[in-house]
MDAnalysis code that builds the backbone (N, CA, C; Angstrom):
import MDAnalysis as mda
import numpy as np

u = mda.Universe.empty(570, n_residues=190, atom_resindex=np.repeat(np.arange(190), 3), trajectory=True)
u.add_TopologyAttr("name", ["N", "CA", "C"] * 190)
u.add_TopologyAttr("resid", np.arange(1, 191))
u.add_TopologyAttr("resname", ["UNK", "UNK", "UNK", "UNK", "UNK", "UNK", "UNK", "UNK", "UNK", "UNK", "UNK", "UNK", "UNK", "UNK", "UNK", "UNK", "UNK", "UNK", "UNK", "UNK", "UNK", "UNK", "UNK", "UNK", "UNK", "UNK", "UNK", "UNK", "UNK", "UNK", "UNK", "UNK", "UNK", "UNK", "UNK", "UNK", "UNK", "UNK", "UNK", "UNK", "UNK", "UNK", "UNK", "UNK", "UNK", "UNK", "UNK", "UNK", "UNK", "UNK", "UNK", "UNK", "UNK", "UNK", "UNK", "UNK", "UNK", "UNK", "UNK", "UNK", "UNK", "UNK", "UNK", "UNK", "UNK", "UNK", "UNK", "UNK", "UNK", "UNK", "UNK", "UNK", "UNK", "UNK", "UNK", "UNK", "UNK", "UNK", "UNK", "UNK", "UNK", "UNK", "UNK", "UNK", "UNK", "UNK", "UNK", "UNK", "UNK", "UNK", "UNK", "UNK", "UNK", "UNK", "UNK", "UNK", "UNK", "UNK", "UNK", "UNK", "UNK", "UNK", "UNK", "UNK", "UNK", "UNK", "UNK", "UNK", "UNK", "UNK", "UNK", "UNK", "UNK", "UNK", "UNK", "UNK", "UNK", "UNK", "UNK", "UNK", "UNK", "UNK", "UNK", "UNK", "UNK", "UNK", "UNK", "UNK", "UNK", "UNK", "UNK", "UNK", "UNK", "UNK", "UNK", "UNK", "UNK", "UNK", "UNK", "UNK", "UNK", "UNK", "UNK", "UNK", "UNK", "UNK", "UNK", "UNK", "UNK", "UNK", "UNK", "UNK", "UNK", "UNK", "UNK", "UNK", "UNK", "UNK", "UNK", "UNK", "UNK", "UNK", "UNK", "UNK", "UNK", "UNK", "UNK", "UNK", "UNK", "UNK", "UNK", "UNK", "UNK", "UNK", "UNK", "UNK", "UNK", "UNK", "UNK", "UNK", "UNK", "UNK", "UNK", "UNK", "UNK", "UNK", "UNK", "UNK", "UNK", "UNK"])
u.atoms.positions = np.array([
    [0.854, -1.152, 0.000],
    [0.000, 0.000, 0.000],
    [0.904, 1.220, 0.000],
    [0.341, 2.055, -0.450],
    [1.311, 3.210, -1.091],
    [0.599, 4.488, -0.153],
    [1.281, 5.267, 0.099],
    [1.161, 6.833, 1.035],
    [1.498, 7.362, 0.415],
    [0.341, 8.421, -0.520],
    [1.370, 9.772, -1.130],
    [0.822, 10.786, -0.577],
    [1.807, 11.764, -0.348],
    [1.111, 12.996, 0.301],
    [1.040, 14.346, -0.756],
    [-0.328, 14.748, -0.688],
    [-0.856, 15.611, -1.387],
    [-0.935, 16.952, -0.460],
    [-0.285, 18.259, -1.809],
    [-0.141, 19.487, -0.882],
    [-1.471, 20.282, -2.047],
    [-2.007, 20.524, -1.414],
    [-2.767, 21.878, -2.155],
    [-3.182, 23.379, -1.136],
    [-3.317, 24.138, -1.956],
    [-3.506, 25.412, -1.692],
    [-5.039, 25.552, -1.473],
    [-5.381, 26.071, -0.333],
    [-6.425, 26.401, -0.077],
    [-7.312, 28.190, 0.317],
    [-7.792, 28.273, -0.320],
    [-8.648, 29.633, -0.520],
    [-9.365, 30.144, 0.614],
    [-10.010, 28.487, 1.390],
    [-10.850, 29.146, 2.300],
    [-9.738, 27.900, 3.873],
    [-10.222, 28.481, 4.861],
    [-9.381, 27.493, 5.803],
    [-10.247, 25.935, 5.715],
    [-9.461, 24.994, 6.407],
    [-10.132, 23.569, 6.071],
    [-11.103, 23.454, 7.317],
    [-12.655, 22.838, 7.092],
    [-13.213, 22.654, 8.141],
    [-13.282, 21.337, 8.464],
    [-13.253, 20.716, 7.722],
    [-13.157, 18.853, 8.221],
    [-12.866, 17.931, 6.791],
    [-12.228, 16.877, 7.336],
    [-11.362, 16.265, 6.505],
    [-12.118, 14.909, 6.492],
    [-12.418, 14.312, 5.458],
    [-13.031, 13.441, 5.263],
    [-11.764, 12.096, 4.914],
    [-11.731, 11.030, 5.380],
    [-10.512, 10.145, 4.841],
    [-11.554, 9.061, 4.560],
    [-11.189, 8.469, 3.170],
    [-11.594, 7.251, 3.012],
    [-10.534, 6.628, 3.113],
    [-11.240, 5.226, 4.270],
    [-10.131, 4.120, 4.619],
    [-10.869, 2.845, 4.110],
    [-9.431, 2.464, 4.233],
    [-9.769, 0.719, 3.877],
    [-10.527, 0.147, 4.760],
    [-11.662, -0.913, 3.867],
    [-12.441, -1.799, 4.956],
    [-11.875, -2.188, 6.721],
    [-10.281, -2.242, 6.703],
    [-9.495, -3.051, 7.995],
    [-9.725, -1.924, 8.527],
    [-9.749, -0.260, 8.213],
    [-9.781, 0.885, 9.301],
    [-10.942, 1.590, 9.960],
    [-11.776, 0.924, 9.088],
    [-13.218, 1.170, 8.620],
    [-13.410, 0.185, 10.233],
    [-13.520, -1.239, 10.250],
    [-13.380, -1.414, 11.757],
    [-13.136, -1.066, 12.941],
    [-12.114, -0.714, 12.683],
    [-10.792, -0.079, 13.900],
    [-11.968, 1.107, 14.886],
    [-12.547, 1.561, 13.720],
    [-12.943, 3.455, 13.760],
    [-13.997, 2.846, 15.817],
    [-14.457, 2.149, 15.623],
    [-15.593, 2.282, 17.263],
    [-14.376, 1.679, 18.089],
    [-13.670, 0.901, 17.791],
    [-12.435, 0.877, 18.932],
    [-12.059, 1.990, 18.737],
    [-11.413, 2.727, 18.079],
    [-10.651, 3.969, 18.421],
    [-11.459, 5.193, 19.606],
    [-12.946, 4.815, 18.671],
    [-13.657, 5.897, 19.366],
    [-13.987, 5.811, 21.373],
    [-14.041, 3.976, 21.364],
    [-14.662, 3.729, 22.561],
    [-13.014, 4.274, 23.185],
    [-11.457, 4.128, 22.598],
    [-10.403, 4.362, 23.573],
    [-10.412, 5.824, 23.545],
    [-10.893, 7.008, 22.472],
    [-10.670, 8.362, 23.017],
    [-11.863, 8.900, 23.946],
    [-13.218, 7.957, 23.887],
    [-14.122, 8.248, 25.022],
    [-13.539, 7.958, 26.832],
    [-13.104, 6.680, 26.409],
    [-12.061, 6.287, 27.757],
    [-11.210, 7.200, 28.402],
    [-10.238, 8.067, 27.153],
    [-9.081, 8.969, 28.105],
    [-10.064, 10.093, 28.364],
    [-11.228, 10.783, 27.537],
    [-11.741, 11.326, 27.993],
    [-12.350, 11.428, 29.617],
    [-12.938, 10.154, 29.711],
    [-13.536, 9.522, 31.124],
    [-12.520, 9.785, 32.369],
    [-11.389, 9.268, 31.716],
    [-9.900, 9.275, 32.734],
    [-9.517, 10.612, 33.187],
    [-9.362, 11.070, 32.056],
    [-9.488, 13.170, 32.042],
    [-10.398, 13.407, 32.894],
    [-11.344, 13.557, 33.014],
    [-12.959, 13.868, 33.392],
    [-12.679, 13.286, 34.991],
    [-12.284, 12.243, 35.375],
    [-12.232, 11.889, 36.808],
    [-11.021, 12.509, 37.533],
    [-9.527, 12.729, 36.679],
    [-9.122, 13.405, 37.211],
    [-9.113, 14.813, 37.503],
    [-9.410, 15.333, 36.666],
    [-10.283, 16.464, 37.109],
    [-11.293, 16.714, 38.517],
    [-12.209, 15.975, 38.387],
    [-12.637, 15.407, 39.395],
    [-12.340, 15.248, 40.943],
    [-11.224, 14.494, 40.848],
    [-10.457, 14.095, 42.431],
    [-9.952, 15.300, 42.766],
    [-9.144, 16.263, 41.327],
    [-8.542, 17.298, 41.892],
    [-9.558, 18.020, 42.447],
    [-10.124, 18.863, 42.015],
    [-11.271, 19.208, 42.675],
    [-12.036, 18.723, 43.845],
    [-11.954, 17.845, 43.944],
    [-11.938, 16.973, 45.254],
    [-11.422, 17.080, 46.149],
    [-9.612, 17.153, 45.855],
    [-8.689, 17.386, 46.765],
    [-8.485, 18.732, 47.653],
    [-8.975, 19.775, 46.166],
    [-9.000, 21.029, 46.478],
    [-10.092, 21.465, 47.370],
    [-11.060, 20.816, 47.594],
    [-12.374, 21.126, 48.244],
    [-12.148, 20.823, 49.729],
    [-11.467, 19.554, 49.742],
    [-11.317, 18.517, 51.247],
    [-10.234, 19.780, 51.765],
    [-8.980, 20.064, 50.729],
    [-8.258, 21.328, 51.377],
    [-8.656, 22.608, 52.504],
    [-9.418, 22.677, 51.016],
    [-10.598, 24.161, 51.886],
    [-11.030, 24.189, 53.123],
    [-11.849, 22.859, 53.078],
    [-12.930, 22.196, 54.168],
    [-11.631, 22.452, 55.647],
    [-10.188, 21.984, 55.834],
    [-10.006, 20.998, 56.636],
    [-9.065, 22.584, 57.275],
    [-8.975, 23.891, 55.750],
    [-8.245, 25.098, 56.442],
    [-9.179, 25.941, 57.595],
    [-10.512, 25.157, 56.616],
    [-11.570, 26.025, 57.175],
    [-12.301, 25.607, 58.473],
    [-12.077, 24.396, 58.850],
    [-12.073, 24.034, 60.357],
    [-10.985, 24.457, 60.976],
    [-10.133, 24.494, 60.248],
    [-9.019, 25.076, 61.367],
    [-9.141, 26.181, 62.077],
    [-9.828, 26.971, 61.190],
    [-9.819, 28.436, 61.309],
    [-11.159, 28.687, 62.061],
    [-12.179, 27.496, 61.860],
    [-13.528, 27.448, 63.206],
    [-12.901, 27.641, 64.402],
    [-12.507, 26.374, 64.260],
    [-11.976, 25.616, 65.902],
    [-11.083, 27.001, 66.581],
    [-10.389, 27.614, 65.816],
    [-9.111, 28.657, 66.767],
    [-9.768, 29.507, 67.190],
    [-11.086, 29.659, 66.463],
    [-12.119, 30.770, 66.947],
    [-12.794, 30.487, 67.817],
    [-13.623, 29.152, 68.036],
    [-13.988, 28.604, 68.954],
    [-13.383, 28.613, 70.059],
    [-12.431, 28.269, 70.322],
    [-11.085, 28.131, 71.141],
    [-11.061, 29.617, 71.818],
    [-10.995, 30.735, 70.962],
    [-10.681, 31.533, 71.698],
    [-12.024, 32.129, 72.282],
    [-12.985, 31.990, 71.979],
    [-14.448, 31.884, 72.068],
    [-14.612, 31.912, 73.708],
    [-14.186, 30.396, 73.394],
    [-14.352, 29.771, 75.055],
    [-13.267, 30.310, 76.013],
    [-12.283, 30.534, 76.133],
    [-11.461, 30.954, 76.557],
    [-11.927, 32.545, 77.154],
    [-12.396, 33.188, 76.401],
    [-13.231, 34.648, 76.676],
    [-14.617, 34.353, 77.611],
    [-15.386, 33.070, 77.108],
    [-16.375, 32.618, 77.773],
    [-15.722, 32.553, 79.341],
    [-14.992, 31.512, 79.243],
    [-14.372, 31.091, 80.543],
    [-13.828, 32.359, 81.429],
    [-13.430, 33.139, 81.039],
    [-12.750, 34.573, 81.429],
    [-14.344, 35.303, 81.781],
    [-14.820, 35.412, 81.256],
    [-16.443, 36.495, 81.686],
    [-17.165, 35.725, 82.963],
    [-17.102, 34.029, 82.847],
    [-17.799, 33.343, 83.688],
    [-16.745, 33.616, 85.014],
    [-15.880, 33.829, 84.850],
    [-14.984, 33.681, 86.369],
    [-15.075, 34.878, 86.513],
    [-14.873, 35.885, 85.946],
    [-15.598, 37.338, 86.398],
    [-16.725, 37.791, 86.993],
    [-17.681, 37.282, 86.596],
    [-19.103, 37.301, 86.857],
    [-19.551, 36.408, 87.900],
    [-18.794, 35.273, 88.553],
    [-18.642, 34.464, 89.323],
    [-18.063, 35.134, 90.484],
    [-16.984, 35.764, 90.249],
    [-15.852, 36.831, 91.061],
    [-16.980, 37.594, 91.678],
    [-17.795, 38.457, 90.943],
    [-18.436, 39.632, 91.038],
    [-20.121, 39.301, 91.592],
    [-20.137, 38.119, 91.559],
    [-21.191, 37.800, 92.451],
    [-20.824, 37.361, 94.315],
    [-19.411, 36.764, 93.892],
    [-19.404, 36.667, 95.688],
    [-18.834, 38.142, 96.289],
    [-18.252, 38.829, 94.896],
    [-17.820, 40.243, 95.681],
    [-19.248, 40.570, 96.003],
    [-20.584, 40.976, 95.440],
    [-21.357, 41.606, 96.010],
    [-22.185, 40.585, 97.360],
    [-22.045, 39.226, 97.701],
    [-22.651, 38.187, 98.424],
    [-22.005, 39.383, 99.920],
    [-20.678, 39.103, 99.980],
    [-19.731, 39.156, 100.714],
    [-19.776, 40.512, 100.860],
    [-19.831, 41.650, 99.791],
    [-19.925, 43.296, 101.002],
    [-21.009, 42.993, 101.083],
    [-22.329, 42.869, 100.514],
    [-24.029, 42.577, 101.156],
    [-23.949, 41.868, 102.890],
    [-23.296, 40.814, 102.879],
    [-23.549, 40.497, 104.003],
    [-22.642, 41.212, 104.803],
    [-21.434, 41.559, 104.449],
    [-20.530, 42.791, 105.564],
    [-20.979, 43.721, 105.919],
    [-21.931, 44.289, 104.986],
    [-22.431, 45.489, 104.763],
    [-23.264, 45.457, 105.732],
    [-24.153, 44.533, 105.769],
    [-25.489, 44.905, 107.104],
    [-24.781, 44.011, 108.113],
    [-23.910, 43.967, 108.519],
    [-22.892, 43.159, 109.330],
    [-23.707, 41.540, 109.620],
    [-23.963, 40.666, 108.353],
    [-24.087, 39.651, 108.302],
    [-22.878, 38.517, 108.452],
    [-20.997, 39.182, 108.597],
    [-20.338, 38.342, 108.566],
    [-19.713, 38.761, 110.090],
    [-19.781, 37.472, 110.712],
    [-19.346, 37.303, 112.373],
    [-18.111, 37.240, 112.273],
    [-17.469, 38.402, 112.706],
    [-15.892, 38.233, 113.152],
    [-15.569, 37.085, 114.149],
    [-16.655, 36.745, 114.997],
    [-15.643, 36.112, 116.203],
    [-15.043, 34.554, 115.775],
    [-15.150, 33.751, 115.045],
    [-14.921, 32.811, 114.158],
    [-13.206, 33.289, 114.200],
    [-13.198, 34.198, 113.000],
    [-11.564, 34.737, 113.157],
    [-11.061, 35.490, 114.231],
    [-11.900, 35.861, 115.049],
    [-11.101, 36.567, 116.234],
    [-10.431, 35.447, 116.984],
    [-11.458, 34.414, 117.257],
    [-10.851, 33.059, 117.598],
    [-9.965, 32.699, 117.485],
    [-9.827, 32.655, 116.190],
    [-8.389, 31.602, 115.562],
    [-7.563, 32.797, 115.969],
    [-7.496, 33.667, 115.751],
    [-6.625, 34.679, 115.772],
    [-6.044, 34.533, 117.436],
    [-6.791, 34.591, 118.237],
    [-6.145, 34.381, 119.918],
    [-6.038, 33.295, 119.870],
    [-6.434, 32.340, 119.743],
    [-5.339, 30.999, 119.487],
    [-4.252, 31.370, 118.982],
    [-3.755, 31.573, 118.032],
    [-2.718, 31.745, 117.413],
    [-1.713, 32.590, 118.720],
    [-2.327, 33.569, 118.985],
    [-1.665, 34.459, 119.966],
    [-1.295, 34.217, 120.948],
    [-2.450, 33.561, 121.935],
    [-2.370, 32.912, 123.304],
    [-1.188, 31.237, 123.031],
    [-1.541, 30.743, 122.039],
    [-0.148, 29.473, 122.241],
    [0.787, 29.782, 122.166],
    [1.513, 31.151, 122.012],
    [2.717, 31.662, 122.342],
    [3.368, 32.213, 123.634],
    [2.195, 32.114, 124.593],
    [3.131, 32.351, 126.159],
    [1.106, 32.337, 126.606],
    [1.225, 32.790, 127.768],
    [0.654, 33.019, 128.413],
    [0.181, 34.067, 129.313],
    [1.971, 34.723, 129.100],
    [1.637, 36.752, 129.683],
    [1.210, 37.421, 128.250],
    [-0.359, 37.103, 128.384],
    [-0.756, 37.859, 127.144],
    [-1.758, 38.951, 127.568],
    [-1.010, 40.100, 126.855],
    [-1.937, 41.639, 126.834],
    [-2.119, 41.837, 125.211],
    [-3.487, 41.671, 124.607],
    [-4.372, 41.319, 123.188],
    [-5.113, 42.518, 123.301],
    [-5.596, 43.313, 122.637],
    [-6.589, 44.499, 122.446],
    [-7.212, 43.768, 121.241],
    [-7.976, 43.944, 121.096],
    [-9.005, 43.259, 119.878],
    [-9.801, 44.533, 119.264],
    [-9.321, 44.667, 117.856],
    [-10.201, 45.724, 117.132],
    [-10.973, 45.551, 116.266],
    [-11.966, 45.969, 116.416],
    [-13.198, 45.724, 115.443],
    [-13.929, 46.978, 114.913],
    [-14.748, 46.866, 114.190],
    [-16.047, 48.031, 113.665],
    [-16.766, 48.191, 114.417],
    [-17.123, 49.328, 114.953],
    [-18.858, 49.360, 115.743],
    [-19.410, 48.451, 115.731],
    [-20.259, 48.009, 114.403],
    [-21.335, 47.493, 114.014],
    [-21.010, 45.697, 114.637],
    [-19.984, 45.602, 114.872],
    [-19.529, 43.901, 115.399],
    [-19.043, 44.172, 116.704],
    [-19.123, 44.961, 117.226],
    [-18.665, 45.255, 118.862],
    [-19.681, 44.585, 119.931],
    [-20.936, 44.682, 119.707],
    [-21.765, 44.278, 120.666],
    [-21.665, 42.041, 120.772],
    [-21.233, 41.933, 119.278],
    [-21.534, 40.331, 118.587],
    [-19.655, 40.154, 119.690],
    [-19.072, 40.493, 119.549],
    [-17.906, 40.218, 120.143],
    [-17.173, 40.842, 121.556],
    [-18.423, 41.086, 122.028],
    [-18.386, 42.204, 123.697],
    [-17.810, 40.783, 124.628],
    [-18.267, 39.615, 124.413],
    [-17.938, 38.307, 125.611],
    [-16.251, 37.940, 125.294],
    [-16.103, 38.741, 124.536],
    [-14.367, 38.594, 124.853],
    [-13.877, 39.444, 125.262],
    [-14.643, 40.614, 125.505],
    [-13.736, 41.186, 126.968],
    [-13.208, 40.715, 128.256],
    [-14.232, 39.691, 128.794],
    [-14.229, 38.815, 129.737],
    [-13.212, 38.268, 129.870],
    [-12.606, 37.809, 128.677],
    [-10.984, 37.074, 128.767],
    [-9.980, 37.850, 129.278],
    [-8.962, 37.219, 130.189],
    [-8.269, 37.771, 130.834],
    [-7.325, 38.028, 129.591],
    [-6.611, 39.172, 129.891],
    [-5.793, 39.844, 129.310],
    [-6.391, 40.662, 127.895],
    [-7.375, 40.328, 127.591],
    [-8.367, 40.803, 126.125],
    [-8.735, 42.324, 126.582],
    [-8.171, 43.285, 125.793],
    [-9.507, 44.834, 125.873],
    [-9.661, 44.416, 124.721],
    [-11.135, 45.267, 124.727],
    [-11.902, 45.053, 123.176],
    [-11.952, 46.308, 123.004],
    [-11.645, 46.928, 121.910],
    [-11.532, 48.765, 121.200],
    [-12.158, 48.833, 120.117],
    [-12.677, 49.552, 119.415],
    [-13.975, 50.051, 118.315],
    [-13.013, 50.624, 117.240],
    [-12.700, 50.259, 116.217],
    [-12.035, 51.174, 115.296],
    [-13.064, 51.592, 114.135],
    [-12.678, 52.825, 114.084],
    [-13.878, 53.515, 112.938],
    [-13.155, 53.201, 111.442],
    [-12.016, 52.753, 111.587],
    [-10.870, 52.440, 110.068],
    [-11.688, 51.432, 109.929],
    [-11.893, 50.126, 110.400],
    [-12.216, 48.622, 109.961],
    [-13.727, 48.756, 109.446],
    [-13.663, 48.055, 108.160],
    [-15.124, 47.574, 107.772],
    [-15.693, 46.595, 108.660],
    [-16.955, 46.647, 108.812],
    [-17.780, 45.350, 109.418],
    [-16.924, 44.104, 108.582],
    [-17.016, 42.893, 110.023],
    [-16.697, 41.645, 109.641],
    [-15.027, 41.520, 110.213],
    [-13.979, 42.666, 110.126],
    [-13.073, 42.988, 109.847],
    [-12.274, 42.705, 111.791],
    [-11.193, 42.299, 111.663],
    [-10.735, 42.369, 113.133],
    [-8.804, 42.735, 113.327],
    [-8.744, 43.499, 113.638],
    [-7.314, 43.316, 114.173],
    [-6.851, 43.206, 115.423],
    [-5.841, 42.226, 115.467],
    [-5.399, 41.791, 117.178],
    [-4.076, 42.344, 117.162],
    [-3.743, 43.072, 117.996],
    [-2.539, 43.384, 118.459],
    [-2.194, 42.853, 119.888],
    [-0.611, 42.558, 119.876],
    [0.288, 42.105, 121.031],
    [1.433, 42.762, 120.932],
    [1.922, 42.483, 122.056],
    [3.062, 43.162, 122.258],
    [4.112, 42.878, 120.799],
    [4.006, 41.528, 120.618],
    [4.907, 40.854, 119.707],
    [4.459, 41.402, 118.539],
    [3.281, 41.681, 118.043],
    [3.148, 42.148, 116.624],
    [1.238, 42.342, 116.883],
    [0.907, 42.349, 115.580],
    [-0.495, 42.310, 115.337],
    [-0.893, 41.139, 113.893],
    [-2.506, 41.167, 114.233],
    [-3.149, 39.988, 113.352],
    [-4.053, 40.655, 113.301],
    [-4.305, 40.513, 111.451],
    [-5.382, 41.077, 110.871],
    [-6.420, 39.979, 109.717],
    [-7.993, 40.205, 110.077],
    [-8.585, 39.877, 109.148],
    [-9.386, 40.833, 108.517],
    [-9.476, 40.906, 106.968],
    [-10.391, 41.495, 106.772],
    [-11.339, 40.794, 105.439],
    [-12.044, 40.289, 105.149],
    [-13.321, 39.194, 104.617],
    [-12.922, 39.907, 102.899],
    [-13.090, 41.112, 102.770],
    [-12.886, 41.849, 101.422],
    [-11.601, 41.400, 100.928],
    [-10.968, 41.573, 102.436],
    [-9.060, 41.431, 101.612],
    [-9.388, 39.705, 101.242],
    [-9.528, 38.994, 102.037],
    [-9.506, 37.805, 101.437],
    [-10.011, 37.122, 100.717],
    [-11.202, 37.594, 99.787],
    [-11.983, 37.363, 99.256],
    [-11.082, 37.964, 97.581],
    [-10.427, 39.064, 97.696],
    [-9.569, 39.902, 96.637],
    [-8.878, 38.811, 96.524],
    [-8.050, 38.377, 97.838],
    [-6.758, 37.165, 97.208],
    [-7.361, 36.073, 96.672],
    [-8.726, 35.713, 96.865],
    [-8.753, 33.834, 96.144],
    [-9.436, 34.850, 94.818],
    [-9.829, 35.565, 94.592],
    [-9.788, 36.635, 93.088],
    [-8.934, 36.186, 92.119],
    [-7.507, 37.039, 92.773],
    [-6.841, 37.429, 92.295],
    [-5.883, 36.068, 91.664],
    [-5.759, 35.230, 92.953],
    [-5.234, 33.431, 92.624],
    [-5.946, 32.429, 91.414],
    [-7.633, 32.652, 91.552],
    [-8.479, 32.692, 90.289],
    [-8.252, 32.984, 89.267],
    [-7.804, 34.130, 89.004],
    [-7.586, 34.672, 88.157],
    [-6.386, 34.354, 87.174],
    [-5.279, 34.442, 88.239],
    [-4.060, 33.921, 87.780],
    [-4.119, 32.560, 87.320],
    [-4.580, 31.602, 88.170],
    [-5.035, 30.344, 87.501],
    [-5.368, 29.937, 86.040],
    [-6.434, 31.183, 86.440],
    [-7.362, 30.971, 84.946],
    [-5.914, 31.119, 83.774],
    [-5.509, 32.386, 83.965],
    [-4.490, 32.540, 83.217],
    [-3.440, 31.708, 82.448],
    [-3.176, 30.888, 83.526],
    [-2.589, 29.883, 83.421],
    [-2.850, 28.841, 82.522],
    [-3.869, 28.404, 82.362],
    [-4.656, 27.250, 81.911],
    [-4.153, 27.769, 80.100],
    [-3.790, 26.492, 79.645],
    [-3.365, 26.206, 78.563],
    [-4.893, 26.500, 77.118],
])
């Protein structure tokens, strides 16, 4: 079989080329067609996955970028709730100081313990607020105890002085430090 190749000049551009083939190519032609439908198919899926890949990408930047928000979300949550938590026993705690709902003698107690197991020649003045003077008048009775009125101390509030030094409670101050330890905590937390 012979191949000659023919050149001609054309006037207008070519729009489709017609080949007559031999009966053997004349066969061939639906295999050929079913293998360029195939790479097509193959084309077409990879395409596909990429797009696929590119999507699952998106998806997995774009949880990332939920979650850090979330994250810091809660973290602010957690920060307002311990505030607002803070700021409810701050007002529990002056409310009840305030109309002198918190009994010093509890800590005046501990406090002359503390004092009295250090000897026994003990001279203690015990200072308090007005408003808790009458709730803590039966420790005058104790030997070596004066009891004195300070107009400085909030209700609830007590200071003991001795010769050796002095001891102070005050319900606000300690209520500021487990705050402030709270707080720092919180801070802390990963």
């Amino acid at each position: 079989m012979s191949h000659d190749i023919v050149q001609m000049s054309m006037s207008r551009p070519l729009m489709s080329v017609r080949a007559h083939a031999s009966s053997e190519m004349a066969r061939q032609v639906p295999a050929v067609r079913r293998l360029l439908r195939l790479r097509d198919m193959a084309h077409e899926q990879e395409l596909a996955r990429q797009a696929t890949e590119a999507c699952a990408a998106g998806l997995q930047d774009c949880l990332r970028d939920v979650r850090a928000a979330v994250d810091a979300r809660l973290d602010e949550v957690a920060t307002l709730a311990t505030e607002l938590g803070l700021a409810v026993a701050r007002e529990i705690v002056g409310d009840a100081v305030g109309r002198a709902g918190v009994d010093p003698l509890p800590a005046i107690r501990r406090s002359l313990g503390e004092c009295v197991a250090h000897g026994s020649d003990v001279a203690l003045t015990v200072h308090v607020a007005a408003a808790d003077h009458e709730r803590v008048a039966a420790l005058a009775e104790l030997q070596g105890v004066r009891l004195a009125v300070d107009a400085n101390l909030a209700n609830g509030s007590v200071r003991i002085e001795t010769r050796a030094g002095s001891i102070a409670y005050d319900p606000q101050e300690v209520l500021q430090r487990v705050s402030d330890e709270l707080r720092r905590e919180l801070a802390a937390c990963p």
